[in-house]
C-alpha positions in Angstrom: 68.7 87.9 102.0 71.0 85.8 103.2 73.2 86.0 100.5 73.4 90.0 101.0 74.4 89.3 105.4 77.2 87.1 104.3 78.5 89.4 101.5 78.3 92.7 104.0 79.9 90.8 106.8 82.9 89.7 104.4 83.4 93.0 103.6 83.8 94.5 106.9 86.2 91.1 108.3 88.4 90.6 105.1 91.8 92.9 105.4 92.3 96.3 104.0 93.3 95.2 100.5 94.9 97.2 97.6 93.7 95.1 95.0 91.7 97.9 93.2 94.2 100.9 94.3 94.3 102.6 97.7 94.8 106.3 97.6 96.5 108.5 100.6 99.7 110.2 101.9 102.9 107.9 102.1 105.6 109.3 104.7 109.6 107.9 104.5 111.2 106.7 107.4 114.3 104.3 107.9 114.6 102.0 110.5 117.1 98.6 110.9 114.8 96.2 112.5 111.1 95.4 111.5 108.5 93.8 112.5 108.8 90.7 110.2 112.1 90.0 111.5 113.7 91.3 108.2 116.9 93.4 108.7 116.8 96.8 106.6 119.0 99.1 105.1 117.9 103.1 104.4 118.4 102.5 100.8 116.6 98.9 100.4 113.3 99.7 98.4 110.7 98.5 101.6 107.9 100.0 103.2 105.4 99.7 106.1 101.4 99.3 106.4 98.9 98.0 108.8 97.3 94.8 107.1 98.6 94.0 104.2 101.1 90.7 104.8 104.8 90.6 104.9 106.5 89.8 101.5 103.6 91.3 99.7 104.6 93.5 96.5 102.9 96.5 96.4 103.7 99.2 93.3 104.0 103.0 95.0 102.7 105.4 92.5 103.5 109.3 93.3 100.7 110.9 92.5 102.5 114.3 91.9 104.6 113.0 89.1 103.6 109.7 88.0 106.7 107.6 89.3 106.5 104.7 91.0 108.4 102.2 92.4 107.7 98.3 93.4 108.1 97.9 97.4 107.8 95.0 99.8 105.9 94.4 102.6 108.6 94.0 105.9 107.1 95.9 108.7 103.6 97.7 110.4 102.7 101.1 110.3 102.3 103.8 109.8 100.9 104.7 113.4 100.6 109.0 112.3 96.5 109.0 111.6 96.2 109.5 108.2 98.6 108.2 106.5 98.5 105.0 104.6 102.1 103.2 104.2 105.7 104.1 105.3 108.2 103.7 102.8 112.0 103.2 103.3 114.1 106.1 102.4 115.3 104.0 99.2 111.6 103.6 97.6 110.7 107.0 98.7 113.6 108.8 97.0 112.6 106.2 94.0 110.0 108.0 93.2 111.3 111.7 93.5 110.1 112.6 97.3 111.7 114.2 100.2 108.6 114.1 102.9 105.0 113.0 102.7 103.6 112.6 98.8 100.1 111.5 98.4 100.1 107.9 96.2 98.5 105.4 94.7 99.4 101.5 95.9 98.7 98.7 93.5 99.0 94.9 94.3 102.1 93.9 92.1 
C-alpha cells in the first residue's frame, strides 16, 4: 500500500515530461532575450515551455505533415492557456507552419 502512496505522489511532483510524447498546439514567436540568459535570433531553431529544463533537446513533430525539427530548450512559456511550447520563428518555419500547428514533442 505503501508502495502505491509513493508511486501516486511521484507522479503528481515529478515535472511535465515528454519522455513518452506530449501532444498539443505549438505557437511561433521571436524574441532576443530568454529566460536562460541565452541571446536569440528569429531564425535560430529554439523554442519555449513551462518545465522542461534549459538545454533540453526536444524533436517538434507537425502533426499536419509529418515534419519535424530538433529544438532546444532556452526560455518559459508559453503563457496562452492551451498551448504547449513556443517555438522560434526558425523551427517553426522548419517544419512548414505559419501560426499555431498542433505537434507531437519527443525527448531527443
Amino acid at each position: 500500500m505503501r508502495t502505491i502512496f509513493f508511486m501516486a505522489a511521484f507522479a503528481i511532483l515529478v515535472p511535465e515530461g515528454v519522455a513518452a510524447g506530449q501532444v498539443g498546439i505549438a505557437s511561433r514567436y521571436c524574441h532576443h532575450d530568454s529566460a536562460s540568459g541565452r541571446k536569440m535570433t528569429c531564425r535560430s531553431k529554439v523554442a519555449a515551455h513551462r518545465t522542461i529544463p534549459f538545454g533540453t533537446r526536444i524533436k517538434v513533430r507537425n502533426l499536419a505533415n509529418g515534419r519535424s525539427v530538433i529544438v532546444t530548450i532556452v526560455d518559459r512559456g508559453p503563457f496562452v492557456k492551451g498551448r504547449i511550447i513556443d517555438l522560434s520563428e526558425g523551427a517553426a518555419n522548419a517544419i512548414g507552419s505559419s501560426d499555431l500547428m498542433r505537434v507531437e514533442l519527443t525527448r531527443r
